[in-house]
C-alpha positions as CSV (number, residue, x, y, z in Angstrom):
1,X,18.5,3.6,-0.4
2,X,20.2,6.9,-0.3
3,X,17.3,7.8,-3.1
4,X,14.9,7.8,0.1
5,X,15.1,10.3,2.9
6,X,14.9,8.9,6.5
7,X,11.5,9.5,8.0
8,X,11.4,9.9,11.6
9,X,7.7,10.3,12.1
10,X,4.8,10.0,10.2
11,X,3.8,12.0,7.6
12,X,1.3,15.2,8.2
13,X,-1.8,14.4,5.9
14,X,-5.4,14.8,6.5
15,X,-7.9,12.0,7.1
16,X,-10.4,10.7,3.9
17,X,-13.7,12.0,3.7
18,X,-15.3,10.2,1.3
19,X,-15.0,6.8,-0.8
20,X,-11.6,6.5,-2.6
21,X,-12.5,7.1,-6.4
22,X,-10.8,4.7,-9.3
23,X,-10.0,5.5,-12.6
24,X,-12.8,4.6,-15.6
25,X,-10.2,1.8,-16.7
26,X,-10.3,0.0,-13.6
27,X,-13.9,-1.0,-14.3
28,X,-14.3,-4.6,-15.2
29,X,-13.3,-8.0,-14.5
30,X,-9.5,-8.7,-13.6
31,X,-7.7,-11.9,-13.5
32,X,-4.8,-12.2,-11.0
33,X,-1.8,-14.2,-10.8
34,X,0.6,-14.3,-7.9
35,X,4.3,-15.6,-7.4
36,X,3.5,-16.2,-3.9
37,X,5.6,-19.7,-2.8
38,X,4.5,-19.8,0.9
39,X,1.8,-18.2,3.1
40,X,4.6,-16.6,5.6
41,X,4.5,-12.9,7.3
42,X,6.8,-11.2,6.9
43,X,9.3,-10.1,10.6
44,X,8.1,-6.4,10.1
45,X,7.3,-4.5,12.6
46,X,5.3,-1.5,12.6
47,X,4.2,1.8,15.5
48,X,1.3,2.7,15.6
């Protein structure tokens, strides 16, 4: 943890303008697995 500074606020960045754009290598069919045990949110709690 003492890797990460401590934000404060959010960061300064500017909105998207257009479609995000993925890599050539993402193209195609993916098969995904998951190690999720139980369908439970998490306590986080987020400002908006």
């Amino acid at each position: 943890m003492v890797a990460f500074p401590q934000w404060d606020g959010k960061p300064v960045v500017q909105p998207a303008q257009d479609d995000l754009i993925y890599p050539d290598w993402m193209a195609g069919t993916w098969t995904m697995t998951s190690t999720l045990v139980e369908m439970v949110a998490s306590n986080s709690k987020f400002k908006f």
